[in-house]
PyMOL CGO cylinders between C-alpha atoms (Angstrom):
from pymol import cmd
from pymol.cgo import CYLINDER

trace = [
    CYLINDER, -7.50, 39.83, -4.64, -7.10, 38.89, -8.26, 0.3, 1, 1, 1, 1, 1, 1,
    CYLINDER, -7.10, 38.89, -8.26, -9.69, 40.19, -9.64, 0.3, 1, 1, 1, 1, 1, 1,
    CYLINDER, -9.69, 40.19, -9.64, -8.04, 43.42, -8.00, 0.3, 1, 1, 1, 1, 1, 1,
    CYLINDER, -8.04, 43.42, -8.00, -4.79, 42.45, -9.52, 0.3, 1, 1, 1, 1, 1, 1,
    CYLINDER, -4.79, 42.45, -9.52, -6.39, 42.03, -12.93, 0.3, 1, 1, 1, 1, 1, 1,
    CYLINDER, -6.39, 42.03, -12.93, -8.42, 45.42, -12.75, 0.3, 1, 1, 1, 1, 1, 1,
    CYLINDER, -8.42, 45.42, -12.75, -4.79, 47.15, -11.76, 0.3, 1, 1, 1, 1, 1, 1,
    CYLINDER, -4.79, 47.15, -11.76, -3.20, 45.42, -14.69, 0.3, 1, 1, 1, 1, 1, 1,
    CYLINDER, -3.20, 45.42, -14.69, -6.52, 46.82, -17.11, 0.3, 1, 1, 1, 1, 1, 1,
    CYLINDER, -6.52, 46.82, -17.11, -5.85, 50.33, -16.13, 0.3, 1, 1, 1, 1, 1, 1,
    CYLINDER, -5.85, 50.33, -16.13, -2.74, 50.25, -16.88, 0.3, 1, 1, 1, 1, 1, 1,
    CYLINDER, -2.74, 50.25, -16.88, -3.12, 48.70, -20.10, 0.3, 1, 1, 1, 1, 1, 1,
    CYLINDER, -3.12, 48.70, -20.10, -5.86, 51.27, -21.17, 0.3, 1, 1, 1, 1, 1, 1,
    CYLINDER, -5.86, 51.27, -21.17, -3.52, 54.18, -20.04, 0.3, 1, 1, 1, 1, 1, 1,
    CYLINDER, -3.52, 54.18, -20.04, 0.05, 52.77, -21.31, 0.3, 1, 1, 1, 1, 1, 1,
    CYLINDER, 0.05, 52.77, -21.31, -2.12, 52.09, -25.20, 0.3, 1, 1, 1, 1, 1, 1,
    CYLINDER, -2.12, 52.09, -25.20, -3.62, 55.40, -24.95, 0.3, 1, 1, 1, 1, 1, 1,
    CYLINDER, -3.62, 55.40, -24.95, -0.08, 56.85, -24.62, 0.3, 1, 1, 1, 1, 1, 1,
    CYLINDER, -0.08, 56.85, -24.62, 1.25, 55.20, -27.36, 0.3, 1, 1, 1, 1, 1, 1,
    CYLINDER, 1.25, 55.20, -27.36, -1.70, 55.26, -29.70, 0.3, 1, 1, 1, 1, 1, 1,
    CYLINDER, -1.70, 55.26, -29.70, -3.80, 58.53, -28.77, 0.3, 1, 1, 1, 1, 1, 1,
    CYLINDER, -3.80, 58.53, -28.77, -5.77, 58.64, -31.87, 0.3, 1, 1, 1, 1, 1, 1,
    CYLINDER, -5.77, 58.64, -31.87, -7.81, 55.69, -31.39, 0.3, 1, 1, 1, 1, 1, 1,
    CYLINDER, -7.81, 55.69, -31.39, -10.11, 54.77, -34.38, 0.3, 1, 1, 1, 1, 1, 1,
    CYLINDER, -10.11, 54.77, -34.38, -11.95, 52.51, -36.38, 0.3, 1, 1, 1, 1, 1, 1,
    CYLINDER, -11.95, 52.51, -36.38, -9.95, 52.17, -39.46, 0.3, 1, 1, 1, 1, 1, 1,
    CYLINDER, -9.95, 52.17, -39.46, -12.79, 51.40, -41.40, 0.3, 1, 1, 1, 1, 1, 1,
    CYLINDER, -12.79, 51.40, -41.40, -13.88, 54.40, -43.93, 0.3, 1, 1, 1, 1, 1, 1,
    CYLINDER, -13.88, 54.40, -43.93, -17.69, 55.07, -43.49, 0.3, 1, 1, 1, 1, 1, 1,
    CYLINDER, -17.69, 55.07, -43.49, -19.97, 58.43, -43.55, 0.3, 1, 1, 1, 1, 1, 1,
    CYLINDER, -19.97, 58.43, -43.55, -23.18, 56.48, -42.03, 0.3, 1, 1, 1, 1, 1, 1,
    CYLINDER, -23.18, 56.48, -42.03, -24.30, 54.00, -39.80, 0.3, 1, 1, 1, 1, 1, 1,
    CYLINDER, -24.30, 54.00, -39.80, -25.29, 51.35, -42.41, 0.3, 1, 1, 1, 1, 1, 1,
    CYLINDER, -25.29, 51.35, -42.41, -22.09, 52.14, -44.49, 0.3, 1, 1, 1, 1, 1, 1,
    CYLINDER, -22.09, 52.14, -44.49, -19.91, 51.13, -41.14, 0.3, 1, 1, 1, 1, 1, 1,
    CYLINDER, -19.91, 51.13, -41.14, -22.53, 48.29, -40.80, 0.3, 1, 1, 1, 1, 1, 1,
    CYLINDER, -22.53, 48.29, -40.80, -21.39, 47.03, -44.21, 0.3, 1, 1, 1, 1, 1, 1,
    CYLINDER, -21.39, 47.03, -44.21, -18.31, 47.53, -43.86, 0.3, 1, 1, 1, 1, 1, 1,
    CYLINDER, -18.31, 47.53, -43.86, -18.01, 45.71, -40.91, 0.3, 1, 1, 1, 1, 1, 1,
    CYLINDER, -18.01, 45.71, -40.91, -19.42, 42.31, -42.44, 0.3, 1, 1, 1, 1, 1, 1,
    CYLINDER, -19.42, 42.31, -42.44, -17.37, 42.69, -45.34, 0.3, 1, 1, 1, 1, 1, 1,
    CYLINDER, -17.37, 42.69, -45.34, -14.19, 42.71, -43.25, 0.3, 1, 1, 1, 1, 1, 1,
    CYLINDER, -14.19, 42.71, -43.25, -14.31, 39.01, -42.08, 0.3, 1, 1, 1, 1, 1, 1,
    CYLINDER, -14.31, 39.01, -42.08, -11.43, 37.51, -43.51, 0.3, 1, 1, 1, 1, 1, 1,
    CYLINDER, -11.43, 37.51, -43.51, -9.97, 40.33, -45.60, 0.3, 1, 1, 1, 1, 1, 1,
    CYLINDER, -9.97, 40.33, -45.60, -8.32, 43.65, -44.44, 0.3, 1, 1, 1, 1, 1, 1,
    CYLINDER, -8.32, 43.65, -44.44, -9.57, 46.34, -43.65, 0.3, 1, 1, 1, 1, 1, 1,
    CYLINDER, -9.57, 46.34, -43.65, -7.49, 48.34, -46.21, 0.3, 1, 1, 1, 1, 1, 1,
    CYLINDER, -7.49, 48.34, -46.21, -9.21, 46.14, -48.96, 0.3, 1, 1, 1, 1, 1, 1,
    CYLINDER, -9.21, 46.14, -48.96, -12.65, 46.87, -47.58, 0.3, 1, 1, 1, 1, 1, 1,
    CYLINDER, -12.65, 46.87, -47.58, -11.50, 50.69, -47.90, 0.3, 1, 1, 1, 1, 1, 1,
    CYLINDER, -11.50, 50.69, -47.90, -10.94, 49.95, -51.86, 0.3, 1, 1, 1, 1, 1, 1,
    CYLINDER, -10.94, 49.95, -51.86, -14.36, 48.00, -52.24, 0.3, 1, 1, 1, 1, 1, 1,
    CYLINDER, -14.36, 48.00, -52.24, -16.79, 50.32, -50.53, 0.3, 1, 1, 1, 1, 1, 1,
    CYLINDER, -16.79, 50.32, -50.53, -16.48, 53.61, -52.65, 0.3, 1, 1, 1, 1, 1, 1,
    CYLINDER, -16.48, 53.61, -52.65, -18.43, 52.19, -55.37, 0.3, 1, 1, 1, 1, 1, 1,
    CYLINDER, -18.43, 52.19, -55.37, -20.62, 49.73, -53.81, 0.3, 1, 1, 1, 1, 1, 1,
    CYLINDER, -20.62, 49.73, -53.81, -22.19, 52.63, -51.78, 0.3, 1, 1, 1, 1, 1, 1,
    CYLINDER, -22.19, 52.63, -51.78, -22.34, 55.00, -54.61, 0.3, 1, 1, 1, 1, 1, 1,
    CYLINDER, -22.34, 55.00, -54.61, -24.45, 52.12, -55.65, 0.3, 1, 1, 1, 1, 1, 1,
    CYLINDER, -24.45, 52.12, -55.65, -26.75, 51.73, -52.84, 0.3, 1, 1, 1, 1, 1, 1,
    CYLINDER, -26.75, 51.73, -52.84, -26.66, 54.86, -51.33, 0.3, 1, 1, 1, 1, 1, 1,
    CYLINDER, -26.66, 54.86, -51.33, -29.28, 53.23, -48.67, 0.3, 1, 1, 1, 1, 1, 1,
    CYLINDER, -29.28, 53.23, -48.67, -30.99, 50.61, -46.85, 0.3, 1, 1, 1, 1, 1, 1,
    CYLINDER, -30.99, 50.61, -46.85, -33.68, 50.67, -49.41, 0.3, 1, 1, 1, 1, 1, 1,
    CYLINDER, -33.68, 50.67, -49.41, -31.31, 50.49, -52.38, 0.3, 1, 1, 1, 1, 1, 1,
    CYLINDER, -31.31, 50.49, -52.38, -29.89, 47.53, -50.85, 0.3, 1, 1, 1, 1, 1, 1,
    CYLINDER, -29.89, 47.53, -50.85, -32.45, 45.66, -49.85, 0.3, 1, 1, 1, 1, 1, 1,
    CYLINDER, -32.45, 45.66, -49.85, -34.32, 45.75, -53.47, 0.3, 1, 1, 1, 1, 1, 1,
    CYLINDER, -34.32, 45.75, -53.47, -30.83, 44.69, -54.93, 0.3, 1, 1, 1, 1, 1, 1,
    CYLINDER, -30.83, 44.69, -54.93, -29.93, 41.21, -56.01, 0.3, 1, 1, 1, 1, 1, 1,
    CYLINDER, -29.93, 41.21, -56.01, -27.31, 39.23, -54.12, 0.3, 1, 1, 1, 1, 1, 1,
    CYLINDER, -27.31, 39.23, -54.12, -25.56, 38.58, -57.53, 0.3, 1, 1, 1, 1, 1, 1,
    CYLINDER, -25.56, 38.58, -57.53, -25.59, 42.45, -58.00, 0.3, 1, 1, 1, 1, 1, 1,
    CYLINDER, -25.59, 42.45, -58.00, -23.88, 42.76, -54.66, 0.3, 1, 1, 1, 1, 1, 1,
    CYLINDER, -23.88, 42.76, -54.66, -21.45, 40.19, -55.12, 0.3, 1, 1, 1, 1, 1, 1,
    CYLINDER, -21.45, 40.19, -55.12, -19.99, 41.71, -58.24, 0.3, 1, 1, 1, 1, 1, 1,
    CYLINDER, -19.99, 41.71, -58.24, -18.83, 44.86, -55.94, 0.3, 1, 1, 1, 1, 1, 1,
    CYLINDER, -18.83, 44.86, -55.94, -17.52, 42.73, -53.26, 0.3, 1, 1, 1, 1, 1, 1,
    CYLINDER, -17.52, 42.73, -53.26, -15.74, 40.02, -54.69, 0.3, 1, 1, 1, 1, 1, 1,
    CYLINDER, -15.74, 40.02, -54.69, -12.12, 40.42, -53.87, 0.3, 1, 1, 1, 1, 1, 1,
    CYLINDER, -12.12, 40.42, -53.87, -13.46, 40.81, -49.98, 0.3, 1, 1, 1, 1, 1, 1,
    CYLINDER, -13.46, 40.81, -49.98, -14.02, 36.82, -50.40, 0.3, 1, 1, 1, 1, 1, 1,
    CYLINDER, -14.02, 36.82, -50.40, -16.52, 35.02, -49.07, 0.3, 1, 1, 1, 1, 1, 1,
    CYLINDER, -16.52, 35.02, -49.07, -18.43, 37.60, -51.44, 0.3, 1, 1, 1, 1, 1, 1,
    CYLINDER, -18.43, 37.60, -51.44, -21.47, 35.07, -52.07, 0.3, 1, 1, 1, 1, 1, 1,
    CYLINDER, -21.47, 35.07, -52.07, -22.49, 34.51, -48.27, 0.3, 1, 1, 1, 1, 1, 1,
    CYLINDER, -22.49, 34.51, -48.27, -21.82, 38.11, -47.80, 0.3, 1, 1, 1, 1, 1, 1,
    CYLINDER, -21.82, 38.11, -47.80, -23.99, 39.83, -50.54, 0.3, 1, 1, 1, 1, 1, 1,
    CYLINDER, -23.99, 39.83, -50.54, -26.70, 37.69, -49.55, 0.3, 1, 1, 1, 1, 1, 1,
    CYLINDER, -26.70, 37.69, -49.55, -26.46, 39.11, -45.78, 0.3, 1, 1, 1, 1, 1, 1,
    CYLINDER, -26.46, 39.11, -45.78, -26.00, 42.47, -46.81, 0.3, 1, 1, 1, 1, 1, 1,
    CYLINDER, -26.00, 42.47, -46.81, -29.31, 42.43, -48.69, 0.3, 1, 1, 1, 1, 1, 1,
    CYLINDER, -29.31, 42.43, -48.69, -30.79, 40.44, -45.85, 0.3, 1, 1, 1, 1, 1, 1,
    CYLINDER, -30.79, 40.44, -45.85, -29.67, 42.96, -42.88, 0.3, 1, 1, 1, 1, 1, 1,
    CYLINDER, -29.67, 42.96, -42.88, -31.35, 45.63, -45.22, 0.3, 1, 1, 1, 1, 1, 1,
    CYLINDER, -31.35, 45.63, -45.22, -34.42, 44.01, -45.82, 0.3, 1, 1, 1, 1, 1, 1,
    CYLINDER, -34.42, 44.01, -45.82, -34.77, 43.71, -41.72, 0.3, 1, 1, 1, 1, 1, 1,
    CYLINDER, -34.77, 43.71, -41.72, -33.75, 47.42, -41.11, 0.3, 1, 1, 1, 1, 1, 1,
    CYLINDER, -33.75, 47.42, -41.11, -36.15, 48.33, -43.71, 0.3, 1, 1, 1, 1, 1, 1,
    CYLINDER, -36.15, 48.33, -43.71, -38.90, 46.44, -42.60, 0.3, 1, 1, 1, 1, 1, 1,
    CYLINDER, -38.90, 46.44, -42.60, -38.76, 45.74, -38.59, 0.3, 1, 1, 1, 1, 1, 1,
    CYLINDER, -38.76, 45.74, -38.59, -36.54, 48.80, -37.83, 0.3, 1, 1, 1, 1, 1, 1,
    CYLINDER, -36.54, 48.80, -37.83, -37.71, 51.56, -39.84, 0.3, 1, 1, 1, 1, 1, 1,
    CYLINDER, -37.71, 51.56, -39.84, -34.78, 51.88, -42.32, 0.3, 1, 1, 1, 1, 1, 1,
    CYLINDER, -34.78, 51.88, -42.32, -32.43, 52.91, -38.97, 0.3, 1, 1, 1, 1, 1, 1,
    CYLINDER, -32.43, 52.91, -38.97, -29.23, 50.95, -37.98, 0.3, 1, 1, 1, 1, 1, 1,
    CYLINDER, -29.23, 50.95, -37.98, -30.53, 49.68, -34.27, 0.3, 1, 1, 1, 1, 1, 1,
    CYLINDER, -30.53, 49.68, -34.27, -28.52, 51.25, -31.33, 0.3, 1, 1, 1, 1, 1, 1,
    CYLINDER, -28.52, 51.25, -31.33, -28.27, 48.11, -28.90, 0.3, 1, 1, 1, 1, 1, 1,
    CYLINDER, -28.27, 48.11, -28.90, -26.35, 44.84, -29.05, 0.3, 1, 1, 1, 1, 1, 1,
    CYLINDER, -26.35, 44.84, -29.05, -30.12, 42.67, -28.75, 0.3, 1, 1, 1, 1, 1, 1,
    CYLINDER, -30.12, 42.67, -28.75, -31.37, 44.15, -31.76, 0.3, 1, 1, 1, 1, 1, 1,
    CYLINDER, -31.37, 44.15, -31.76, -28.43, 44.52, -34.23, 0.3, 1, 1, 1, 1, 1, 1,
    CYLINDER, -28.43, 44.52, -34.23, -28.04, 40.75, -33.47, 0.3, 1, 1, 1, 1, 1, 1,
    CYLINDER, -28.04, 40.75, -33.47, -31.01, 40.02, -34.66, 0.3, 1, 1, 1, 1, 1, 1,
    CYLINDER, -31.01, 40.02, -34.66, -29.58, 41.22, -38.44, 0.3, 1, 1, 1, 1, 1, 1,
    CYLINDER, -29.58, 41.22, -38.44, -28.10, 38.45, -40.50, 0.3, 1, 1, 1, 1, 1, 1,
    CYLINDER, -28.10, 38.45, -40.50, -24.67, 38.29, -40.65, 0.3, 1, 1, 1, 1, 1, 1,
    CYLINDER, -24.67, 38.29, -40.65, -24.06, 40.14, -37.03, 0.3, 1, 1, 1, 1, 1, 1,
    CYLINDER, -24.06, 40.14, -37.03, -22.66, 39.07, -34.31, 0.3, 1, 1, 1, 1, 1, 1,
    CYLINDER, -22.66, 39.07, -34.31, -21.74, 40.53, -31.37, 0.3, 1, 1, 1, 1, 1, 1,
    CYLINDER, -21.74, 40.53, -31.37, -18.25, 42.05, -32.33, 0.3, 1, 1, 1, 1, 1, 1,
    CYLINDER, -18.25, 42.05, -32.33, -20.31, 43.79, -34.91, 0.3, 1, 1, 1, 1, 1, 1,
    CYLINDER, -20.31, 43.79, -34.91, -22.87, 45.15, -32.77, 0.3, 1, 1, 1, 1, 1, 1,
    CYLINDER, -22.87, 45.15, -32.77, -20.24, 46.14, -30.04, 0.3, 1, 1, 1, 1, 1, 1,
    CYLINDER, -20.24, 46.14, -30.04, -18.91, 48.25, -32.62, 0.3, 1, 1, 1, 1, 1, 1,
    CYLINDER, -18.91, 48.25, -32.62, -21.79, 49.78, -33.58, 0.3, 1, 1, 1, 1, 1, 1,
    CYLINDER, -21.79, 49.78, -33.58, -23.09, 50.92, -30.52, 0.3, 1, 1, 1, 1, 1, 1,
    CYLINDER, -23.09, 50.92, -30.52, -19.52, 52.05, -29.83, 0.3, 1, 1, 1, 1, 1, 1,
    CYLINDER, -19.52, 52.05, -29.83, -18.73, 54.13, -32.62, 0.3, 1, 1, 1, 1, 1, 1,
    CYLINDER, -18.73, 54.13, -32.62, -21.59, 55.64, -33.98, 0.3, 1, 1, 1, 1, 1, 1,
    CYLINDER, -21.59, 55.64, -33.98, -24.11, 55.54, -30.94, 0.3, 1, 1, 1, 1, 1, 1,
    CYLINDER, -24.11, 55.54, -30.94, -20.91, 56.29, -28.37, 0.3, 1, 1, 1, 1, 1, 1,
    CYLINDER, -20.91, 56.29, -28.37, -21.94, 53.35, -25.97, 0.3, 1, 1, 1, 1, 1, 1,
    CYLINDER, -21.94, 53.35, -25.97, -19.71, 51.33, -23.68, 0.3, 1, 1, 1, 1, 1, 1,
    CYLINDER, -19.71, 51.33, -23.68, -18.45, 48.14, -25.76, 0.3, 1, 1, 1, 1, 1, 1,
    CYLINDER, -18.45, 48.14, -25.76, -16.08, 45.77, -25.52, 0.3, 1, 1, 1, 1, 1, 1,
    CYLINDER, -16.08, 45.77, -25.52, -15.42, 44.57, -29.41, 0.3, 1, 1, 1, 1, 1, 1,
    CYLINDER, -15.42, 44.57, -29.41, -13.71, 41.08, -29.11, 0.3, 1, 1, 1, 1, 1, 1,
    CYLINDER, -13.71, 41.08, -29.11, -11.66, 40.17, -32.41, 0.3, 1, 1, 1, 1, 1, 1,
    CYLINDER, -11.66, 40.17, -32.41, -8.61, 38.27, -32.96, 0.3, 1, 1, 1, 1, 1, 1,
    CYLINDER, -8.61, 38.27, -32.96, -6.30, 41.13, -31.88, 0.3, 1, 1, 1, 1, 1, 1,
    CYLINDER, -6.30, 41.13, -31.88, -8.24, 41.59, -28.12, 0.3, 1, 1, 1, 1, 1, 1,
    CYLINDER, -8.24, 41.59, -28.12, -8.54, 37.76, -27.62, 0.3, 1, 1, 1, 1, 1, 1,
    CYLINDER, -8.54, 37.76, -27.62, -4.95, 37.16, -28.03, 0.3, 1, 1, 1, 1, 1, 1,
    CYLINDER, -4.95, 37.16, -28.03, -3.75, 40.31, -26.05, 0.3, 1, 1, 1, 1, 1, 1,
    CYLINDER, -3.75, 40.31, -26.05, -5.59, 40.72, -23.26, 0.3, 1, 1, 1, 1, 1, 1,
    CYLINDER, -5.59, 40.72, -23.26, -5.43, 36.68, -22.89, 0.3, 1, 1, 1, 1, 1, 1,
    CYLINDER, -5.43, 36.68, -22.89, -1.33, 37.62, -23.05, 0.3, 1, 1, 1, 1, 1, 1,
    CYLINDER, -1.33, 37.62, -23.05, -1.68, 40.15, -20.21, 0.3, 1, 1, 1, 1, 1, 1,
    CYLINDER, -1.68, 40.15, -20.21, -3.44, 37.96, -18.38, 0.3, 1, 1, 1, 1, 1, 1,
    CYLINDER, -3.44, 37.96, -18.38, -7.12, 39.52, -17.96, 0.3, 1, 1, 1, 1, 1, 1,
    CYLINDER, -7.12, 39.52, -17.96, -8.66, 35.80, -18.91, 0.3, 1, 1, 1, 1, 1, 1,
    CYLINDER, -8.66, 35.80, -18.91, -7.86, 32.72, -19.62, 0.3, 1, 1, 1, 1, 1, 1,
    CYLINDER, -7.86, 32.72, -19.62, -10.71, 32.17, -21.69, 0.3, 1, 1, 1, 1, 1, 1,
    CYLINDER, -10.71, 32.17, -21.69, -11.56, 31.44, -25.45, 0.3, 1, 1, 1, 1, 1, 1,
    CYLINDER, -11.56, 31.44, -25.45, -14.86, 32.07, -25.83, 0.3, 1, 1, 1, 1, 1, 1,
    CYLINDER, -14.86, 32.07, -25.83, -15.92, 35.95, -27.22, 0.3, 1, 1, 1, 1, 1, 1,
    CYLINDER, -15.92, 35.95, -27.22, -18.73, 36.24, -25.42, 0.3, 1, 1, 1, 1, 1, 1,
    CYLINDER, -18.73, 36.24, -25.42, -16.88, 35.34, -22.05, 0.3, 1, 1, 1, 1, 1, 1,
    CYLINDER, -16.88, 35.34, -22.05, -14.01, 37.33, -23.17, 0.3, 1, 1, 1, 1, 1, 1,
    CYLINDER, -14.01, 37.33, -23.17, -16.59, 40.63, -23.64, 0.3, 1, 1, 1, 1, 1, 1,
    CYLINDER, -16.59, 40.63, -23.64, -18.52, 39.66, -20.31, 0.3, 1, 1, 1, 1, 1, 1,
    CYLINDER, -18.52, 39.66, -20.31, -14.98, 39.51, -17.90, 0.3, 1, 1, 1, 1, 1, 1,
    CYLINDER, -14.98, 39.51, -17.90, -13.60, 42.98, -19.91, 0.3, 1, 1, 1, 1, 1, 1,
    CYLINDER, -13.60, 42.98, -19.91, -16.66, 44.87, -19.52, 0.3, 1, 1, 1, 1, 1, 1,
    CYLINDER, -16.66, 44.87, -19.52, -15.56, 43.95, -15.25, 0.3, 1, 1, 1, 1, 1, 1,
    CYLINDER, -15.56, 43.95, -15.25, -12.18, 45.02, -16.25, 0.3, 1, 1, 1, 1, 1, 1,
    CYLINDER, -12.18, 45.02, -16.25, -12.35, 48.30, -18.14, 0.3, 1, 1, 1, 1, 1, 1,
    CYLINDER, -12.35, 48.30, -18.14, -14.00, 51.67, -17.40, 0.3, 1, 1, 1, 1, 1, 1,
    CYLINDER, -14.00, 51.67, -17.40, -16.97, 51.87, -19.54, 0.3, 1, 1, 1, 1, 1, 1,
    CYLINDER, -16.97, 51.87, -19.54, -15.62, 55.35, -20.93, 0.3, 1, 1, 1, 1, 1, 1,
    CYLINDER, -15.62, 55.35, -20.93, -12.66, 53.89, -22.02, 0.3, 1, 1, 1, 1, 1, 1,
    CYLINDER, -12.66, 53.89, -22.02, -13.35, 50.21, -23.59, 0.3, 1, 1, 1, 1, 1, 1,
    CYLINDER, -13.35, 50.21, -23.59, -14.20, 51.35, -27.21, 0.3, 1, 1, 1, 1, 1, 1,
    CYLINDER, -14.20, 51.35, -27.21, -10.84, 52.89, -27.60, 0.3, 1, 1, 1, 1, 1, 1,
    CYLINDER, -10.84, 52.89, -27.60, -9.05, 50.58, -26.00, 0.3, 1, 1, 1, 1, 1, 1,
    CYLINDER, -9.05, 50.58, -26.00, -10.09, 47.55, -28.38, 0.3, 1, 1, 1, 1, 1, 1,
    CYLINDER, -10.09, 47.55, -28.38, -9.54, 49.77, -31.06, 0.3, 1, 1, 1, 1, 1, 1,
    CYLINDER, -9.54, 49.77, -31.06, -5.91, 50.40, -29.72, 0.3, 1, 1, 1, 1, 1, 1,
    CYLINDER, -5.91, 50.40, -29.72, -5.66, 46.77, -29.01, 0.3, 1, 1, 1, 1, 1, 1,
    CYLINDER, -5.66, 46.77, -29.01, -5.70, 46.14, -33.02, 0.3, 1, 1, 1, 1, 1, 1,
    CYLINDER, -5.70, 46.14, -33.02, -3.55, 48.73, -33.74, 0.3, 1, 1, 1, 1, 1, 1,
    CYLINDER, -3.55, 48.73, -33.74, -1.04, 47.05, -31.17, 0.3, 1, 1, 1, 1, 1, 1,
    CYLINDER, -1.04, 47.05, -31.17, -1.58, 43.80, -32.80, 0.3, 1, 1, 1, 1, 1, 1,
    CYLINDER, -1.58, 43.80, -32.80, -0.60, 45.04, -36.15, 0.3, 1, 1, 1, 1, 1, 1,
    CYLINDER, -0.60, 45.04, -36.15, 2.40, 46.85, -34.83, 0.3, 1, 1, 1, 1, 1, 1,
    CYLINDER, 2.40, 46.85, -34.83, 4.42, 44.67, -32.00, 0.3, 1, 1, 1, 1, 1, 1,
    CYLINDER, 4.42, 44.67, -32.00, 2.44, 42.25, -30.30, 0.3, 1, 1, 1, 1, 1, 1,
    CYLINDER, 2.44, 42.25, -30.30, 1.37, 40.13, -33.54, 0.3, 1, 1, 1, 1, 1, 1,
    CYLINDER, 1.37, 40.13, -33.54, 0.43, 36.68, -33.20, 0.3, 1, 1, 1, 1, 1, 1,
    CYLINDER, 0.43, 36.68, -33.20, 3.53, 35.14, -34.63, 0.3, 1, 1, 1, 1, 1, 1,
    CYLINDER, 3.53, 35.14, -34.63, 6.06, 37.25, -33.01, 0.3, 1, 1, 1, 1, 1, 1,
    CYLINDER, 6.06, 37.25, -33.01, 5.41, 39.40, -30.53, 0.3, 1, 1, 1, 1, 1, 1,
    CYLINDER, 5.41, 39.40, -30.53, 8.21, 42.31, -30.02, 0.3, 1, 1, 1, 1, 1, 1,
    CYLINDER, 8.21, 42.31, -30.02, 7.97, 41.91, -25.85, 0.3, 1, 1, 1, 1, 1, 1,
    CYLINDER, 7.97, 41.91, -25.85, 11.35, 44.35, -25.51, 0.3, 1, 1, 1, 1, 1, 1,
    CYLINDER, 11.35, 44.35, -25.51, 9.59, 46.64, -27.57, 0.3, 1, 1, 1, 1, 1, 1,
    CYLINDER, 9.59, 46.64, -27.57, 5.78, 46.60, -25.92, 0.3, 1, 1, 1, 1, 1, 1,
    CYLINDER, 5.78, 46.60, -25.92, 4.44, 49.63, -24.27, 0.3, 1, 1, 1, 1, 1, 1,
    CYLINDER, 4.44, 49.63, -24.27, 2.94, 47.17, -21.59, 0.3, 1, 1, 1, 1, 1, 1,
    CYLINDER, 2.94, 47.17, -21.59, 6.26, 44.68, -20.87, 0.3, 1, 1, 1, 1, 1, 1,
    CYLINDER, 6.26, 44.68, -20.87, 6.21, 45.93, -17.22, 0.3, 1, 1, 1, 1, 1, 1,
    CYLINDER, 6.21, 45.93, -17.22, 3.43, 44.67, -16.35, 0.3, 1, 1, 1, 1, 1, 1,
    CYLINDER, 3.43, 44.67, -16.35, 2.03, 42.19, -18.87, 0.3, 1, 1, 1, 1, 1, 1,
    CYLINDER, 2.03, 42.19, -18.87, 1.52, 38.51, -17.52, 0.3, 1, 1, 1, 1, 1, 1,
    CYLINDER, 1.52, 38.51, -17.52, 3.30, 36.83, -20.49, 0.3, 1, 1, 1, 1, 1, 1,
    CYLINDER, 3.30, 36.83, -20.49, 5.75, 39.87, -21.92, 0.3, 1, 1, 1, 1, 1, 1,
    CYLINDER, 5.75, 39.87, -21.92, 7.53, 39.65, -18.12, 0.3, 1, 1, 1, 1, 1, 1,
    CYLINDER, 7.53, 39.65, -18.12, 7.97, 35.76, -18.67, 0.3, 1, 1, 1, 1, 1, 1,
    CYLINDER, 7.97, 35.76, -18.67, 9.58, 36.15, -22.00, 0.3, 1, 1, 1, 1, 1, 1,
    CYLINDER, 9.58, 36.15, -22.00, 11.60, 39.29, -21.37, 0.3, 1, 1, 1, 1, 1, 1,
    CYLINDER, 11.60, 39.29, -21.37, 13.27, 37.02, -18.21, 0.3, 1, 1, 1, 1, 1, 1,
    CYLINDER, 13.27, 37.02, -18.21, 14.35, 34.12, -20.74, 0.3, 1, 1, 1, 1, 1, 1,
]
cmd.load_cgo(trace, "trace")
């Protein structure tokens, strides 16, 4: 019966974000696999909006996984220093190349086992992938999902790979990709983690924790 309850309460999650946020995308700025790869890595700690300003250049420099994986990390790391973290970063980059280079025939992998093999992805990266540019069901669990779908009460969990595992029960394969990238645009907008706007939330009807504080 809960697990029915939840699965009610997922639906209408996915269907009340879609409404309010129909154009659902990765706001990441990226014309290949590798360059969303990238990207993706270099957005750990630092916006998204500053990865947009880094990335021009650094891929007019290394227009490929060959370019990148013949470049020094120092090289690297002089593109995509305000990203922080720029040292541990540059050295993955060049590391994820060398490996698509050399085990995966210069092509981004299309499943969640074999981009996690890549240094420097997990499996929020490799969700994304495979849900973005290979159009694959994925569930990509970052800060924003964990915190709101823990808020609606879909879990009461902490660990990502958990959290992935109990939304892929949850959500229609079709829709998950969208709806975690809705998810972040949510938790920008209203339900952020310091102060969530519950009287303004799209979901307050029915979300475990936006009914609790809209009866206070």
């Amino acid at each position: 019966m809960q697990n029915n309850t939840k699965k009610r309460r997922a639906l209408a999650a996915v269907e009340a974000l879609k409404a309010e946020y129909p154009d659902a995308k990765c706001s990441l700025t990226y014309e290949t696999p590798l360059q969303l790869l990238i990207a993706t890595r270099l957005s750990a700690q630092c916006t998204d909006a500053r990865v947009n300003i880094v990335t021009p250049k650094l891929f007019e420099r290394f227009p490929t996984a060959d370019d990148f994986a013949a470049a020094e990390y120092k090289e690297v790391a002089e593109y995509i220093k305000s990203c922080g973290l720029f040292k541990t970063k540059s050295r993955d980059i060049v590391e994820m190349c060398k490996k698509i280079r050399d085990d995966f025939g210069g092509k981004v992998p299309d499943t969640i086992e074999a981009l996690t093999t890549l240094p420097g992805v997990g499996r929020k990266t490799a969700n994304l992938i495979c849900g973005d540019v290979y159009g694959k069901p994925a569930v990509v669990v970052d800060t924003h999902c964990i915190r709101i779908t823990k808020k609606l009460g879909l879990h009461d969990l902490t660990d990502p790979k958990k959290i992935e595992t109990e939304l892929k029960k949850l959500l229609p394969p079709d829709e998950s990709n969208d709806f975690c990238h809705r998810l972040v645009l949510h938790g920008r907008a209203v339900c952020t983690a310091r102060s969530p706007k519950c009287a303004e939330c799209c979901m307050n009807t029915f979300c475990k924790t936006g009914l609790k504080e809209l009866k206070k």
